[in-house]
C-alpha positions as CSV (number, residue, x, y, z in Angstrom):
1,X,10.7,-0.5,-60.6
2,X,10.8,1.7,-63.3
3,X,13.7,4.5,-63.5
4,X,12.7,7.8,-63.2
5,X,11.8,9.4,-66.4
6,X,11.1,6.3,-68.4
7,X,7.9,5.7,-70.7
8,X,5.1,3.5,-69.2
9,X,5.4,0.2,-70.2
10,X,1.7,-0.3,-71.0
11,X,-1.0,2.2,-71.9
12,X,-3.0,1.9,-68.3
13,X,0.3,2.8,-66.7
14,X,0.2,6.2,-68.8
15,X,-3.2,6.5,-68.4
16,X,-2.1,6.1,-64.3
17,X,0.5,9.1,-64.5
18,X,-1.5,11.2,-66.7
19,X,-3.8,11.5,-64.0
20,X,-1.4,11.8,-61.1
21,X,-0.1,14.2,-63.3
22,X,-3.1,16.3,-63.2
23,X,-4.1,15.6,-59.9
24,X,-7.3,13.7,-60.7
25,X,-8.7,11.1,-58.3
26,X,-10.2,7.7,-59.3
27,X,-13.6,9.0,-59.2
28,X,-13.1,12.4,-60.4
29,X,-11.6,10.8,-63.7
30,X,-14.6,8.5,-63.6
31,X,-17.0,11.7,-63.3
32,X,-15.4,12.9,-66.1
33,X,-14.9,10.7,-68.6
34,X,-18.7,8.7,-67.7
35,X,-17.4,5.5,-66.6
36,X,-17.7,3.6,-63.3
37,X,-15.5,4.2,-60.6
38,X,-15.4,0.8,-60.1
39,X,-14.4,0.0,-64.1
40,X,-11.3,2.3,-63.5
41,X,-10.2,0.9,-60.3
42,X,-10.2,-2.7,-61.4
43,X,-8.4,-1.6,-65.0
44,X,-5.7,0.0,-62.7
45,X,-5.2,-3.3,-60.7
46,X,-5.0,-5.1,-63.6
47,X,-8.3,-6.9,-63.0
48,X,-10.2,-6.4,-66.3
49,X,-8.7,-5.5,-69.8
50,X,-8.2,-2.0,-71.3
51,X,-10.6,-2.3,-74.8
52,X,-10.4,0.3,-77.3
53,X,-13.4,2.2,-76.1
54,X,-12.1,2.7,-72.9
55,X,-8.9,3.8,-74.0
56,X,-10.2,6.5,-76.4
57,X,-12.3,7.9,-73.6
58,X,-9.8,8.7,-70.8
59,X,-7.3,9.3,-73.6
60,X,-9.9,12.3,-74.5
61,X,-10.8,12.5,-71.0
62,X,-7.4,13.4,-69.9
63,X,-6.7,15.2,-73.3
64,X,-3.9,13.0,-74.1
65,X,-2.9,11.9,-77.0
66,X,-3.9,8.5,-78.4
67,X,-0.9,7.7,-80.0
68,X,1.1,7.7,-77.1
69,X,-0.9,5.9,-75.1
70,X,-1.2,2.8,-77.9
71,X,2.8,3.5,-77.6
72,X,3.1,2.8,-74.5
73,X,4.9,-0.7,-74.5
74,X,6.8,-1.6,-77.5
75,X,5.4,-4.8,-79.2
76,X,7.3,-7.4,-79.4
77,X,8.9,-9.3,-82.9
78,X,6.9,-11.1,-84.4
79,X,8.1,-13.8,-86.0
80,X,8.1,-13.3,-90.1
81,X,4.6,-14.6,-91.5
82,X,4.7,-17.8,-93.3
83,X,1.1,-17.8,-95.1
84,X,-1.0,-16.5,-91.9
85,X,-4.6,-15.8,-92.5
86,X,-7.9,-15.1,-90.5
87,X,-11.1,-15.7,-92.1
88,X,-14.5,-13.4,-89.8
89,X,-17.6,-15.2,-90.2
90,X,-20.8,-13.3,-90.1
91,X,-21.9,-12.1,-86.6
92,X,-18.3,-13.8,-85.1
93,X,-16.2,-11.4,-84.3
94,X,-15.2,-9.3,-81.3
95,X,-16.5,-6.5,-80.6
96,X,-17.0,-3.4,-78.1
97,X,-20.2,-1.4,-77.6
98,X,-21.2,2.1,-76.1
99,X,-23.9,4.7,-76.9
100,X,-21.6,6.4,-79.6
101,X,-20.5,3.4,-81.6
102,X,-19.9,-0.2,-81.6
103,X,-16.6,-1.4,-82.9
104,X,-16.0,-4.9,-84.7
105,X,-12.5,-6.1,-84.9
106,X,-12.0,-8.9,-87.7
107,X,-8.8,-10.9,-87.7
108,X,-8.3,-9.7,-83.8
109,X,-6.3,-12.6,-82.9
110,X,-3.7,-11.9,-85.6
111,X,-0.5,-9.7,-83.7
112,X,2.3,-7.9,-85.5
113,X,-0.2,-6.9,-88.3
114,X,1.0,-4.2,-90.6
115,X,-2.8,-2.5,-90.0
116,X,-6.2,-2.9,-87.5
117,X,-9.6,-3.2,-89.7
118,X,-12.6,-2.2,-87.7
119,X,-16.2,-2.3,-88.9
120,X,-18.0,0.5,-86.6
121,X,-21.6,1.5,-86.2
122,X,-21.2,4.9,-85.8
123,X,-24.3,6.3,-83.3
124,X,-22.9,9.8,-82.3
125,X,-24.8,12.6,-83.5
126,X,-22.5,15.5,-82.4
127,X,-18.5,15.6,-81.6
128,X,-20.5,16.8,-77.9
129,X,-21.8,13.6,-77.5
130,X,-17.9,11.7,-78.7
131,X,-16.6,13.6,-75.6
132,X,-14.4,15.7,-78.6
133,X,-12.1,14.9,-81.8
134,X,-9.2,12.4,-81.1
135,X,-5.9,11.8,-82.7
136,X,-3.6,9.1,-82.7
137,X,-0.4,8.1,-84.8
138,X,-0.4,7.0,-88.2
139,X,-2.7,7.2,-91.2
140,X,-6.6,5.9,-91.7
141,X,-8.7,4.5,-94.2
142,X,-12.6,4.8,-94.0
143,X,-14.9,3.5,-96.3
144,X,-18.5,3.8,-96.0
145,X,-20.8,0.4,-95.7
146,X,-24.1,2.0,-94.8
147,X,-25.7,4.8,-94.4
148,X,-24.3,8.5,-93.8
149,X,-22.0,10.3,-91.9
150,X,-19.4,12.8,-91.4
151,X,-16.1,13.3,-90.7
152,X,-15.1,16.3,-88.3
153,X,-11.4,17.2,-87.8
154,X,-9.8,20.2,-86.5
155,X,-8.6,21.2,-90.6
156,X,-11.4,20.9,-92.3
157,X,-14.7,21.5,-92.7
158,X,-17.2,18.5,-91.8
159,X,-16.7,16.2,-94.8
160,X,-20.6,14.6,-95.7
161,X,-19.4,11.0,-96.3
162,X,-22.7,8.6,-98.0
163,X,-22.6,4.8,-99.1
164,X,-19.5,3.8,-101.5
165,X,-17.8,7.2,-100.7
166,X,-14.3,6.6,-98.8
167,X,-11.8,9.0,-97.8
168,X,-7.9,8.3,-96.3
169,X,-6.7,10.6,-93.7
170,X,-3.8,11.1,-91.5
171,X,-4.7,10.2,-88.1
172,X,-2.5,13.1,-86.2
173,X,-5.1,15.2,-87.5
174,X,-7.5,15.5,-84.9
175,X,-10.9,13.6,-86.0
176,X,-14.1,11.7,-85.1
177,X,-17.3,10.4,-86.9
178,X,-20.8,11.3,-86.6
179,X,-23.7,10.0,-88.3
180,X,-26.2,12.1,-90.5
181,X,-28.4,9.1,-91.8
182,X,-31.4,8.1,-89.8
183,X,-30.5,4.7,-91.3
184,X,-27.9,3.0,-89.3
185,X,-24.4,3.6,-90.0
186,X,-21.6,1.1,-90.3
187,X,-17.8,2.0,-92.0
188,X,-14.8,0.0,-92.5
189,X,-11.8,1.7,-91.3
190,X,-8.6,0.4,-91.8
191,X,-5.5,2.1,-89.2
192,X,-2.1,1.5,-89.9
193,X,1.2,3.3,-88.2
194,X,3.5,3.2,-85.5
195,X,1.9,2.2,-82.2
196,X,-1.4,1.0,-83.9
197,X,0.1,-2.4,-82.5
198,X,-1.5,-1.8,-79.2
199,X,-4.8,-1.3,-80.1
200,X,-4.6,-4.9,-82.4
201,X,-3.8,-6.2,-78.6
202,X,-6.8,-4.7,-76.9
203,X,-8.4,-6.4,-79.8
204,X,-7.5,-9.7,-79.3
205,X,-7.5,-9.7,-75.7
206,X,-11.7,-9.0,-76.1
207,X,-11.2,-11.4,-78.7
208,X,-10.5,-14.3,-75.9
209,X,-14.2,-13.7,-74.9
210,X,-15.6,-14.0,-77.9
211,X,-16.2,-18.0,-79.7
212,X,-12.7,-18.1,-82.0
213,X,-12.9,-17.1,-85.6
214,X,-11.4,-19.6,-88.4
215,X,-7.5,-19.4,-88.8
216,X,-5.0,-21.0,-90.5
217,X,-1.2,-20.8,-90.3
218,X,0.9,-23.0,-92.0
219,X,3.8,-24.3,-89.8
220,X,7.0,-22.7,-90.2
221,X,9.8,-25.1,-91.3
């Protein structure tokens, strides 16, 4: 058991005392964040895996920050790499899906990585429709693929954001993406700071459902 006062060792178990906390049921955090009463039960029993989608909607649903939700647990050493790589074909990697975006994580199997890429299709047309900005630890790189967007945060004004354009932000700033282009869409962003470990682990966890990517390692000596 857990002493009294220290941090949840995973981000479902600060997700679990942020709503004791605030006195929320199961199904009144369901009603409020739009997912299943059923999805939030079986994440709280440890019967189905916590992907990043999830956690950025009870993390705004609970008006908690993401950063110390993705710091949780601290990540274990990993050993130093020795020539690691991941190579993402085409239309292999894993990914997670809702109305508002869908994320692709390349090189999700990879832990202990300095940074998390993620190719998103950003669908949101309003912060409304994101459920609000977020903000998490560390800084952010965005560059745009496709299409046109905008980035709202609570400093500045919406920044228009078309193909080629890229902008690098720090993610404690409050922010969130929302398309402008009746074209679809799609950025690279590219997360790096401290706790950003976590969400490379809800990554690779969806990864395990997903048909493997091409990676090579070479042995250490």
């Amino acid at each position: 058991m857990a002493e009294p006062g220290a941090a949840p060792s995973h981000p479902v178990a600060a997700i679990k005392a942020a709503r004791i906390e605030q006195g929320l049921t199961l199904r009144a955090l369901a009603a409020r964040v739009g997912l299943p009463y059923s999805t939030l039960s079986k994440l709280e029993n440890g019967k189905m895996e916590l992907t990043y989608d999830k956690l950025l909607k009870l993390a705004q649903g609970l008006q908690v920050d993401l950063g110390a939700l993705l710091a949780g647990a601290p990540v274990a050493e990993q050993p130093p790499a020795l020539g690691r790589r991941s190579i993402s074909r085409a239309g292999r990697s894993s990914g997670a899906s809702s109305q508002v975006h869908h994320h692709l994580y390349p090189a999700a199997e990879l832990l202990g990585k300095l940074m998390v890429p993620i190719i998103i299709e950003v669908r949101a047309r309003s912060v409304d429709e994101l459920g609000g900005l977020v903000r998490h630890s560390g800084e952010e790189y965005l560059y745009i693929l496709s299409g046109a967007m905008e980035l709202h945060s609570d400093l500045y004004a919406p920044l228009p954001l078309g193909e080629g354009d890229s902008v690098y932000f720090d993610s404690g700033m409050a922010h969130a993406y929302v398309r402008v282009s009746q074209e679809t869409c799609r950025v690279l962003s590219v997360c790096a700071g401290s706790g950003i470990q976590r969400l490379a682990q809800s990554a690779a966890q969806a990864w395990t459902l997903a048909p493997p990517l091409e990676t090579d390692e070479t042995p250490s000596e």
